[in-house]
C-alpha positions as CSV (number, residue, x, y, z in Angstrom):
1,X,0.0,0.0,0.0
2,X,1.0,3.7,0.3
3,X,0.1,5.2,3.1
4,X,0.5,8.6,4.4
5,X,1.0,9.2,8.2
6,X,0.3,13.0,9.3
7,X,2.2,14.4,11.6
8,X,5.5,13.2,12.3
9,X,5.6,13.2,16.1
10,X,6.5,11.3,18.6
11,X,3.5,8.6,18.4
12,X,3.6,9.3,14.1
13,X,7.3,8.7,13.1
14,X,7.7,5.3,14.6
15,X,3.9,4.3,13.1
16,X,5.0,5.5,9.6
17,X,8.6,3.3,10.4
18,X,6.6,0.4,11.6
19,X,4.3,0.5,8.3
20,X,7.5,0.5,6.4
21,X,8.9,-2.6,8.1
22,X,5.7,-4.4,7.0
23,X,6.7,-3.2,3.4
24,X,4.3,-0.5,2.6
25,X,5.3,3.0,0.9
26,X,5.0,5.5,3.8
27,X,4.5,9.3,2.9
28,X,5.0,11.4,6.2
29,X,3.5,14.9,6.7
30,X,4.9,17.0,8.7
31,X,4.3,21.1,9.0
32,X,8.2,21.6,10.5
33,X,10.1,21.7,7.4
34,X,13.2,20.7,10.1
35,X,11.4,17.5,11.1
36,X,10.8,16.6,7.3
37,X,14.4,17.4,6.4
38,X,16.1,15.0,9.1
39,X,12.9,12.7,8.5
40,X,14.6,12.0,4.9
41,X,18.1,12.4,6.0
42,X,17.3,9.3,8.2
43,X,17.8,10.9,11.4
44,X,15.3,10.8,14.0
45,X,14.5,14.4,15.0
46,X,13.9,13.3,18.7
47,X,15.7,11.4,20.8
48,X,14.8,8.5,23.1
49,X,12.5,6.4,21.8
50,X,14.1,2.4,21.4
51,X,15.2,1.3,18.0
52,X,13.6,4.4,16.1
53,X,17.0,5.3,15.0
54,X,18.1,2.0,13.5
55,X,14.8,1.6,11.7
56,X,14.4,4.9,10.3
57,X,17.4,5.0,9.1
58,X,16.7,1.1,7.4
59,X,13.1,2.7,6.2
60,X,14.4,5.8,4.7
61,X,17.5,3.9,2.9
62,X,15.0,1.5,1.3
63,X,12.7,3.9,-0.2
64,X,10.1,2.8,2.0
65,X,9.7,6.2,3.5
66,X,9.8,9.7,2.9
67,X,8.5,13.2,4.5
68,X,7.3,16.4,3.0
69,X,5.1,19.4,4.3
70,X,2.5,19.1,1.6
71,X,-0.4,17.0,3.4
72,X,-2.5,17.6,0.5
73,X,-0.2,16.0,-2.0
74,X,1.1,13.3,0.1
75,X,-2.8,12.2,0.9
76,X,-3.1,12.3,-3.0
77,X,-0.9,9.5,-3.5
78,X,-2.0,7.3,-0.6
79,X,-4.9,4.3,-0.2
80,X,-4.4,5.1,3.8
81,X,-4.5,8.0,5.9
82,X,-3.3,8.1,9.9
83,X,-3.9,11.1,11.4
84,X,-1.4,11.4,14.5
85,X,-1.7,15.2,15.1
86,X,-1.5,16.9,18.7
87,X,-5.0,18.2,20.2
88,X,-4.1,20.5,22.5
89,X,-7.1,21.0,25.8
90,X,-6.5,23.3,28.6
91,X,-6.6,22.3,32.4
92,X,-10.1,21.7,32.4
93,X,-9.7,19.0,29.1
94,X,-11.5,21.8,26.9
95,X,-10.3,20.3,23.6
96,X,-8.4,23.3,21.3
97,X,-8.9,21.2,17.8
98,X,-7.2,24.0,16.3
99,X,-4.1,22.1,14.6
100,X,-6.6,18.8,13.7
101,X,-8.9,21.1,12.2
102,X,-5.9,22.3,9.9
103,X,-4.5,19.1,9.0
104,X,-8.5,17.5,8.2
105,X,-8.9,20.4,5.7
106,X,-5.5,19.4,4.1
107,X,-6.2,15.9,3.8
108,X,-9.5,17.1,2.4
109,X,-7.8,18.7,-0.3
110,X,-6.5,15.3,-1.8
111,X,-8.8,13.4,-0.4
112,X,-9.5,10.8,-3.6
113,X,-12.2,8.0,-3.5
114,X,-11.4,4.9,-2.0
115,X,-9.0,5.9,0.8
116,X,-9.3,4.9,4.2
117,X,-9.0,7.8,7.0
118,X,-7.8,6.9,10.6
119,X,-8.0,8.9,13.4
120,X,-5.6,8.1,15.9
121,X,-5.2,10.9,18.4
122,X,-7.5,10.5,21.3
123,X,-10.5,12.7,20.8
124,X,-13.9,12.9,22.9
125,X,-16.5,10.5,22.0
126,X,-18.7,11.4,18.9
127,X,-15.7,14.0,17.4
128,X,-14.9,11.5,14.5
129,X,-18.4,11.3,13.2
130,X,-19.8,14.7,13.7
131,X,-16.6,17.0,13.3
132,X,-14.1,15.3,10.8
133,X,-16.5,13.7,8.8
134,X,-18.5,16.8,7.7
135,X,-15.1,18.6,7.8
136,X,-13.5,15.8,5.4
137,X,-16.9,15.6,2.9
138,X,-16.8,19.7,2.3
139,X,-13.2,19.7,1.5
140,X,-13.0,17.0,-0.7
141,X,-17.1,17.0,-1.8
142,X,-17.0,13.2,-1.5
143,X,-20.0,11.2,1.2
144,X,-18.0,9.5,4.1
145,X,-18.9,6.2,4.3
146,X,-19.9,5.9,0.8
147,X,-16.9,7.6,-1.1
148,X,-14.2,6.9,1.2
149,X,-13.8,5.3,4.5
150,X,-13.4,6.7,8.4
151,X,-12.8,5.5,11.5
152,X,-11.3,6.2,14.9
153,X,-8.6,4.1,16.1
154,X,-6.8,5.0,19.2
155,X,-2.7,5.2,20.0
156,X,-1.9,2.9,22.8
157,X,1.5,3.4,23.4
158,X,4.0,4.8,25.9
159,X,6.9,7.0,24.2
160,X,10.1,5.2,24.8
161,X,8.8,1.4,24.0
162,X,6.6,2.4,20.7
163,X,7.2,-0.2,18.7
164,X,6.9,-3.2,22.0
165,X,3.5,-1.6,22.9
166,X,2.6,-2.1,19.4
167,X,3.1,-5.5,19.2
168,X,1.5,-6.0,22.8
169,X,-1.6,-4.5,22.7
170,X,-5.0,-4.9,20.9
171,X,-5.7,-2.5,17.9
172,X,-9.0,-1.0,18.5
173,X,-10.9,0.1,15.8
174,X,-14.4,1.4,15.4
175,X,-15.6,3.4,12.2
176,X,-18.6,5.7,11.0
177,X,-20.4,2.5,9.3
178,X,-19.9,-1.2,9.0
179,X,-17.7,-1.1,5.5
180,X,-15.5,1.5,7.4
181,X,-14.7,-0.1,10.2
182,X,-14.1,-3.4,8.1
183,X,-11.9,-1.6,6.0
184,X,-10.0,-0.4,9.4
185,X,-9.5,-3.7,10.4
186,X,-8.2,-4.7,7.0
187,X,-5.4,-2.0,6.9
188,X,-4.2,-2.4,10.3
189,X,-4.0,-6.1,10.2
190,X,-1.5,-5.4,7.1
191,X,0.8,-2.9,9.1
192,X,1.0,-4.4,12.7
193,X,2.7,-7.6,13.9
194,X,1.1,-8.9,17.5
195,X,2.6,-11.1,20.6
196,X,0.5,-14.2,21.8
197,X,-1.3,-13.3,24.6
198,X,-3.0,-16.5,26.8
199,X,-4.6,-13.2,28.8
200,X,-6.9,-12.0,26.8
201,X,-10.6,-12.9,25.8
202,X,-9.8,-13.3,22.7
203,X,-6.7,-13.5,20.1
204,X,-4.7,-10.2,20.4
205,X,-4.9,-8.2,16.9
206,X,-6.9,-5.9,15.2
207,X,-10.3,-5.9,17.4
208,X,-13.8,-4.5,15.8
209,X,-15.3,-1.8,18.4
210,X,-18.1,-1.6,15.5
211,X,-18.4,2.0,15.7
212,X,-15.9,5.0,16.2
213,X,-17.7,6.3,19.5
214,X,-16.9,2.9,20.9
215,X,-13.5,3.3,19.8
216,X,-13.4,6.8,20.9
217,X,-14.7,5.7,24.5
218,X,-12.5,3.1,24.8
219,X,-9.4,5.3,24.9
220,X,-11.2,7.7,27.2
221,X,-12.5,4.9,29.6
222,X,-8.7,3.1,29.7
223,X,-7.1,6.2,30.6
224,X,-10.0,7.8,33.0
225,X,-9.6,3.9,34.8
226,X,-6.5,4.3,35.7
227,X,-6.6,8.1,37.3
228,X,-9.7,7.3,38.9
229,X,-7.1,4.1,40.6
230,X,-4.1,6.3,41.2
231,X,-6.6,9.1,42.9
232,X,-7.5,6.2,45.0
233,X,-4.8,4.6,46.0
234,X,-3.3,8.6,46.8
235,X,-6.6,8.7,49.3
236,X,-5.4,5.5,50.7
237,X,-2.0,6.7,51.2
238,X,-2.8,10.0,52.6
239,X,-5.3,7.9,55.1
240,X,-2.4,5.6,55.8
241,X,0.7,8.5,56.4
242,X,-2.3,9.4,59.2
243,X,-2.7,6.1,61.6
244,X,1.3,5.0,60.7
245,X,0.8,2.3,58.0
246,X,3.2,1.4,55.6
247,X,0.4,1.7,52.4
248,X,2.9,-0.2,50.0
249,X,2.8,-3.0,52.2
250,X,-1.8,-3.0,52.2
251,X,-1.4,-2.2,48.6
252,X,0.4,-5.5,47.9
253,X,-1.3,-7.5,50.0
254,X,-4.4,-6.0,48.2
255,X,-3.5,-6.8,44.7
256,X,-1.8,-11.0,45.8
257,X,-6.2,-11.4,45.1
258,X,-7.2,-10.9,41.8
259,X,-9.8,-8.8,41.9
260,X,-7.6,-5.9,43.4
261,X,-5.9,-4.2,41.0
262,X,-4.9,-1.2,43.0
263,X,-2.2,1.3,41.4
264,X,1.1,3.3,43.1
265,X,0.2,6.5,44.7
266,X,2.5,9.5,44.1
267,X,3.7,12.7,44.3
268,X,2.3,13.6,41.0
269,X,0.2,12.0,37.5
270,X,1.8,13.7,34.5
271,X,1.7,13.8,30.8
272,X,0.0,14.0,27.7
273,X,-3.0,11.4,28.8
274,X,-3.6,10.2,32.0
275,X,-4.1,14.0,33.6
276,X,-5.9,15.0,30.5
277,X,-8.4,12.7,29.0
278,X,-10.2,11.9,32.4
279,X,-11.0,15.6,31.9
280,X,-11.8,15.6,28.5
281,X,-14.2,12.6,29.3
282,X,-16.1,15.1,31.6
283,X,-16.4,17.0,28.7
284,X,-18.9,14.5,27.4
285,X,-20.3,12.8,30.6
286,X,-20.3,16.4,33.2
287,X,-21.8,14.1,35.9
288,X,-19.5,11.5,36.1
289,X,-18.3,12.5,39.9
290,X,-16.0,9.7,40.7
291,X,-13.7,11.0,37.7
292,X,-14.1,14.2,39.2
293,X,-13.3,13.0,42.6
294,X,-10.2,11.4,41.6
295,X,-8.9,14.2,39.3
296,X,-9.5,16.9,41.9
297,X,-7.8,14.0,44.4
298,X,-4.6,13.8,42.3
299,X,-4.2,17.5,41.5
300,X,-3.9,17.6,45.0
301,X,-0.8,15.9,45.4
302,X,2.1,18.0,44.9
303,X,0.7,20.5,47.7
304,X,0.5,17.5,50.1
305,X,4.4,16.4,49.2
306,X,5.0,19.9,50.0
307,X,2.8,19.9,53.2
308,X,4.7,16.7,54.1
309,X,8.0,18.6,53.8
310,X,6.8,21.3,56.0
311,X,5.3,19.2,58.7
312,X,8.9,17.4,58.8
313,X,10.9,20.3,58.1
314,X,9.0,23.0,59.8
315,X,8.8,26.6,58.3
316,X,10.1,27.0,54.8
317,X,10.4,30.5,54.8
318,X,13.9,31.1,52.8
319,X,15.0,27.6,52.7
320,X,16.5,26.5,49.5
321,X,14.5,22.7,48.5
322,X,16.1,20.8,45.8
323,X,13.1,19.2,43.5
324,X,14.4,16.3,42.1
325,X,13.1,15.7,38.5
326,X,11.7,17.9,35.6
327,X,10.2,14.9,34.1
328,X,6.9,13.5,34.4
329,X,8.2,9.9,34.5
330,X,11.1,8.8,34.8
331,X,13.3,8.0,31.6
332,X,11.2,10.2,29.7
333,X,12.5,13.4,28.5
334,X,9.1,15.6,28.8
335,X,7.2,17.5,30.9
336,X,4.0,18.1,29.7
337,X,1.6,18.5,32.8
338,X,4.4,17.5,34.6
339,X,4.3,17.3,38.7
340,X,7.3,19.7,38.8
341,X,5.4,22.6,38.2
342,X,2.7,22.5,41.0
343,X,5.5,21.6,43.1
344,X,7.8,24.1,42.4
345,X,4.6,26.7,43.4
346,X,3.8,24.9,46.3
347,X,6.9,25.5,47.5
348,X,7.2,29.3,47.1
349,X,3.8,29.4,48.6
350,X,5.7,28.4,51.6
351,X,8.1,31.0,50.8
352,X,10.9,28.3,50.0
353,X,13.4,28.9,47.4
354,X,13.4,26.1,44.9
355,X,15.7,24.3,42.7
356,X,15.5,21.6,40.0
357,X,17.6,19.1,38.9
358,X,17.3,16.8,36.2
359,X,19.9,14.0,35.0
360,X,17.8,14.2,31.5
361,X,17.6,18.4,31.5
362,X,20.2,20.5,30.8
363,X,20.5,24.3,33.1
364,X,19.6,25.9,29.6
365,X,16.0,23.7,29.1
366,X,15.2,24.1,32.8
367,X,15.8,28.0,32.4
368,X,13.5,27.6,29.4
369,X,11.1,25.7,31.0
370,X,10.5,28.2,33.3
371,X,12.2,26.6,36.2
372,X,15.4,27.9,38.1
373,X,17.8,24.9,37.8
374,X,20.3,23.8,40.2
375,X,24.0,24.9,39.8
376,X,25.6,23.7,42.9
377,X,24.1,26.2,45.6
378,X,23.2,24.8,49.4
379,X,20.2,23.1,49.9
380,X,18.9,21.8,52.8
381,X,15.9,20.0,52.0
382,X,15.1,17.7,48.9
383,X,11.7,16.4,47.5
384,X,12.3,13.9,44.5
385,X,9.2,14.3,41.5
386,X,10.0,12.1,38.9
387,X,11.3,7.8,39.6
388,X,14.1,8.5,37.4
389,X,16.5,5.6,37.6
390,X,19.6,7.5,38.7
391,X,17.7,8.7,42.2
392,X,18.2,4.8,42.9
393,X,22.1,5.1,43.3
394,X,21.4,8.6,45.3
395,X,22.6,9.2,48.5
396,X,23.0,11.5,51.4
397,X,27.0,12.1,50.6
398,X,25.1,13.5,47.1
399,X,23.4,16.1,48.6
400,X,25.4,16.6,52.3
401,X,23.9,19.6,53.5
402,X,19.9,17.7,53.6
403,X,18.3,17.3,56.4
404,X,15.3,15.8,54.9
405,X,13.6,14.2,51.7
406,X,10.6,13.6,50.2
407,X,10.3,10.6,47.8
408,X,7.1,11.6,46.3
409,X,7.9,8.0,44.0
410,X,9.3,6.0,46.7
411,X,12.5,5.9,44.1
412,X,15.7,6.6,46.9
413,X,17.4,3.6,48.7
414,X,16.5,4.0,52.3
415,X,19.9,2.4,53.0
416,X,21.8,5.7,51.4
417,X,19.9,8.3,53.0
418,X,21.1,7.1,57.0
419,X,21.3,10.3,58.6
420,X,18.8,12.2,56.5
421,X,14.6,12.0,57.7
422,X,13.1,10.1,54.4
423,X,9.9,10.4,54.2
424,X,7.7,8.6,51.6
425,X,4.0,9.3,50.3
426,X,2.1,6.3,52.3
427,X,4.1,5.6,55.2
C-alpha cells in the first residue's frame, strides 16, 4: 500500500517506520520543514524512543519512506490515511482542535475515493463522526462512508517502547459505518505484527469496536480507569501517612487477590494522557463525579508532598529545597503537565526557594522551561518528582547539607539516605 502518516511526532514517526517494516510506501507529513528534512536524511528528530533510530534509518535507505510538508499532495498518492496530530485541551480538558482542524482540511484537499481515513489521536467520543466527517466531505465533496472510509482508532502506546507496545496491545478500531470499520480492520492487520497473549478474551490483533464512538470511549475509559485508581490509592496513602501504616505493604497485600488491581500513589500524575483525558471525558459525561473525585484528588498531590515537607521540616520561609526531577516519569524526556510545576509553586507558597535538577535536563531547558535549575548552591531539604532511575544510586553524601527528603515516587534507597529524615508518600 502507500500510506501517508500526518504528523511526524513522537507517536507518528515510529507508526509511519513500523508501516514501512511491513513493506508499505509511507508518505509522512509533517508542517516543520526541520522535522521533514532529518525525516529523509534518516535521522530521528527526537531522541529517546528504542530502536527508532536504527529503523528509520533502514526505512528511509529502502525507499520505504519519505517526508514532505505538503499534506495535501502526500494524501493524493495514498490508499491510507493516519492522522497522528496533537489536540491540544487546557486544564479543564477543553479540547483546542485548532491544529486537527488544519490538517482534516488538508487531507481534504487530496482526499481521492477509495482511501481509508484513521484517526488516531485520542479525541472525545462522537468527534470522529460529527466533526471530521463533515469537515473531510466539504473539503473533498466526496460522502464519508460511501466515497471513502473513516474510523477512529486509538494510539496505545507509551513513548520510549513504541514499537513493544505495538506488538503487545490490541488494535481497537471502530468506524462511522460497518464497511469503514471493516476496512480499518483490514489495513491495520497489514501494518501491525502482535505477541500471543494466553490473557486475553480473545486473540490479540486488530479488534472490531463496531463504531468510532466505541472506539473513541474506549481510549477515554482506559485512561480515566486508571486516574480514577491512582486518585485512590493517593486517598489510601494519605489515610495511611495518618494512623502509621506502611500503604505499600496494604497495597500489595491488596492486589496478591485478583480482583484488586490497586495502582502506586504518588507525588504527581503527569503527561500527555492520564491527567488529561479523564478531563476531557467530563467534557462529554459532566456528571461523572468519581472521575471528578479522583482528578480533583490527584491534582492535589504535589501540595501535600510539600505539606509533608513542611510538617517534617518546619517553616520553609527562605529555605533552599532541591526538587528532584523535571520529568513527568522517569526516563522520559518531557514535561508536559508534569508534577514539577505544582510543586515548584507549592513550595514558594511556603516561601521556599526552589531548585530543579534533572539527569535528563540541561540548566539551559530548565531555564527555558521556566524553572530555576540547580548549579551547585546549598540546599537543605530535597523532594524527588520524577522515579528516574539515577535517584536509585542517590545518596546523602550527594546532597550533604539535607536534612530531609521527600520521595514523592518512593524511588531513593533508604539504606543511602542514613542520617537524612526520608519520608515517603504512604508511610
Amino acid at each position: 500500500m502507500n500510506i501517508c502518516v500526518v504528523a511526524l511526532g513522537k507517536i507518528g514517526l515510529p507508526l509511519a517506520v513500523q508501516f514501512a517494516a511491513k513493506g508499505h510506501r509511507v508518505i509522512g507529513a509533517d508542517v516543520n520543514e526541520k522535522t521533514v528534512e532529518l525525516v529523509n536524511a534518516g535521522t530521528e528528530p527526537f531522541p529517546g524512543e528504542y530502536e527508532l533510530d536504527i529503523k528509520l534509518k533502514t526505512a528511509v535507505e529502502a525507499g520505504l519512506l519519505a517526508a514532505t510538508t505538503d499534506t495535501a499532495a502526500a494524501v493524493a498518492q495514498s490508499e491510507a490515511v493516519v492522522v497522528v496530530v496533537p489536540l491540544f485541551v487546557d486544564a479543564e480538558g477543553v479540547p483546542d482542535f485548532g491544529w486537527m482542524d488544519a490538517a482534516t482540511k488538508e487531507i481534504a484537499k487530496g482526499l481521492k475515493p477509495g482511501t481509508l481515513v484513521s484517526y488516531e489521536t485520542t479525541l472525545p467520543v462522537g468527534t470522529t463522526r460529527t466533526r471530521w466527517a463533515p469537515m473531510l466531505e466539504e473539503g473533498s465533496g466526496l460522502t464519508a462512508g460511501e466515497d471513502f472510509h473513516l474510523v477512529f482508532s486509538p494510539e496505545r502506546v507509551l513513548t520510549g517502547r513504541v514499537f513493544a507496545d505495538l506488538r503487545k496491545y490490541p488494535k481497537l478500531v471502530g468506524g462511522i459505518d460497518a464497511a469503514s470499520t471493516e476496512a480499518g480492520v483490514r489495513f491495520y492487520e497489514q501494518v501491525l505484527d502482535f505477541d500471543e497473549r494466553a490473557d486475553l478474551p480473545q486473540p490479540n490483533g486488530v479488534w472490531d469496536l463496531g463504531t468510532s464512538e466505541a472506539s473513541e470511549m474506549a481510549k477515554l475509559a482506559e485512561t480515566t480507569y486508571r486516574d480514577v485508581n491512582i486518585g485512590l490509592a493517593n486517598q489510601f496513602a494519605r489515610f495511611a501517612d495518618q494512623h502509621g501504616i506502611d500503604v505499600k505493604k496494604v497495597i500489595e497485600a491488596c492486589n496478591s487477590q485478583p480482583y484488586s488491581h490497586i495502582h502506586q500513589p504518588g507525588i504527581a500524575v503527569g503527561g500527555h494522557c492520564i491527567p488529561i483525558y479523564p478531563r476531557m471525558y467530563l467534557w462529554n459525561d459532566p456528571d461523572a463525579t468519581v472521575v471528578r473525585a479522583a482528578r480533583e484528588a490527584n491534582v492535589a498531590m504535589p501540595q501535600y508532598a510539600v505539606d509533608l515537607l513542611a510538617a517534617g521540616y518546619g517553616d520553609l520561609t527562605d529555605v533552599s529545597v532541591l526538587v528532584l526531577g523535571a520529568a513527568y516519569r522517569g526516563g522520559v524526556k518531557e514535561t508536559a503537565f508534569s508534577g514539577v510545576f505544582p510543586t515548584v509553586e507549592a513550595l514558594k507558597a511556603r516561601g521556599a526557594v526552589p531548585y530543579v535538577s534533572d539527569p535528563m535536563y540541561t540548566t539551559d531547558e530548565l531555564t527555558a522551561l521556566g524553572l530555576t535549575p540547580h548549579r551547585g548552591e546549598t540546599v537543605t531539604a530535597a523532594v524527588l518528582q520524577a522515579d528516574h532511575a539515577e535517584y536509585r544510586e542517590l545518596s546523602a553524601a550527594d546532597l550533604p547539607d539535607v536534612k530531609i527528603l521527600v520521595d514523592g515516587r518512593r524511588t531513593t534507597d533508604p539504606a543511602r539516605w542514613q542520617g537524612v529524615r526520608r519520608i515517603v508518600i504512604g508511610g
